[in-house]
C-alpha positions in Angstrom: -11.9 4.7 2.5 -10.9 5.8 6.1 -8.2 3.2 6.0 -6.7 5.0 2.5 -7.3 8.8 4.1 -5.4 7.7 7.0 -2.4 5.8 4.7 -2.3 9.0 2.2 -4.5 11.7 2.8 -6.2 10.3 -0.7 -2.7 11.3 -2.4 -2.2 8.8 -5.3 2.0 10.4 -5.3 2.4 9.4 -1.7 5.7 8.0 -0.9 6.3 6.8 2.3 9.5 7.7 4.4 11.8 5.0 4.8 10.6 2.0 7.1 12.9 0.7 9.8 13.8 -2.0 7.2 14.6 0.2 4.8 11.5 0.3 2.1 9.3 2.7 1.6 5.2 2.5 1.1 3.8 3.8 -3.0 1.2 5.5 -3.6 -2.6 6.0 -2.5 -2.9 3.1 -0.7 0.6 2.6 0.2 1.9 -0.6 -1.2 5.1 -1.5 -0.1 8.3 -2.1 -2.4 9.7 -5.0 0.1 10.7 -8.3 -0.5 10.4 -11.9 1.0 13.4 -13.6 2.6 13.9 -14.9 -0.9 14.2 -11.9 -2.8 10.7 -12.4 -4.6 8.7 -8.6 -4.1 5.5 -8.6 -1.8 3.8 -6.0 -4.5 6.0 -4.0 -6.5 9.1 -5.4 -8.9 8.9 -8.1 -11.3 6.4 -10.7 -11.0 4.7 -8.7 -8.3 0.9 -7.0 -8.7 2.7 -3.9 -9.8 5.6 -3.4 -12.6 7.4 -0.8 -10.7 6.8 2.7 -8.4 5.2 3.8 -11.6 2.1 2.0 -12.1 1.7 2.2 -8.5 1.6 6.4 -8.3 0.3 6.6 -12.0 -2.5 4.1 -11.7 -4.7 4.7 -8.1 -7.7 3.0 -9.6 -5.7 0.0 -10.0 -4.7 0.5 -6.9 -7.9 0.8 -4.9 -8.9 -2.2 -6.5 -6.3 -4.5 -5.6 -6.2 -2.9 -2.0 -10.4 -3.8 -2.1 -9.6 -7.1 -3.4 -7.5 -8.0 -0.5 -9.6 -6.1 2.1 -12.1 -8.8 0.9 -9.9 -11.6 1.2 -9.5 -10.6 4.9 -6.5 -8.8 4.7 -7.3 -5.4 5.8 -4.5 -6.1 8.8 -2.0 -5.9 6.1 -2.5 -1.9 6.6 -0.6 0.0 9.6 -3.5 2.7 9.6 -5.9 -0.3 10.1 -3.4 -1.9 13.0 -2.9 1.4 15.1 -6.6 2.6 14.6 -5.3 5.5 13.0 -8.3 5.1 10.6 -10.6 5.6 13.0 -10.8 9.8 12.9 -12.2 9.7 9.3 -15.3 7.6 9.9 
């Protein structure tokens, strides 16, 4: 929860400014709309967890539960508030 106060503010309509690469970061937990170095999307596009910005600002429980999901998995490092401890003043 810190992790998604410190990516959002808990706002499910979050969008990101642009990246240094150009793509922006959806929603409450602040999926990004990037792609792989073969054009395949890391979570939003065809194929991807998420259909399109859409889903991703419309549907935050969805959201939470894929960002759980991966926080499981290990993957909590795959969030910049996480990485720069920015997480750390809403515990």
């Amino acid at each position: 929860l810190a992790v998604i106060k410190a990516e959002s503010r808990m706002n499910p309509s979050r969008v990101s400014p642009p990246n240094k690469n150009g793509t922006r970061d959806w929603g409450i937990c602040q999926f990004n709309d990037g792609k792989n170095s073969k054009g395949v999307p890391f979570w939003i596009g065809q194929g991807a967890t998420f259909k399109d910005t859409y889903e991703v600002v419309n549907n935050p429980e969805k959201c939470v539960r894929i960002m759980a999901r991966e926080v499981k998995r290990g993957k909590i490092t795959w969030w910049a508030a996480y990485n720069n401890q920015s997480y750390k003043q809403y515990l």
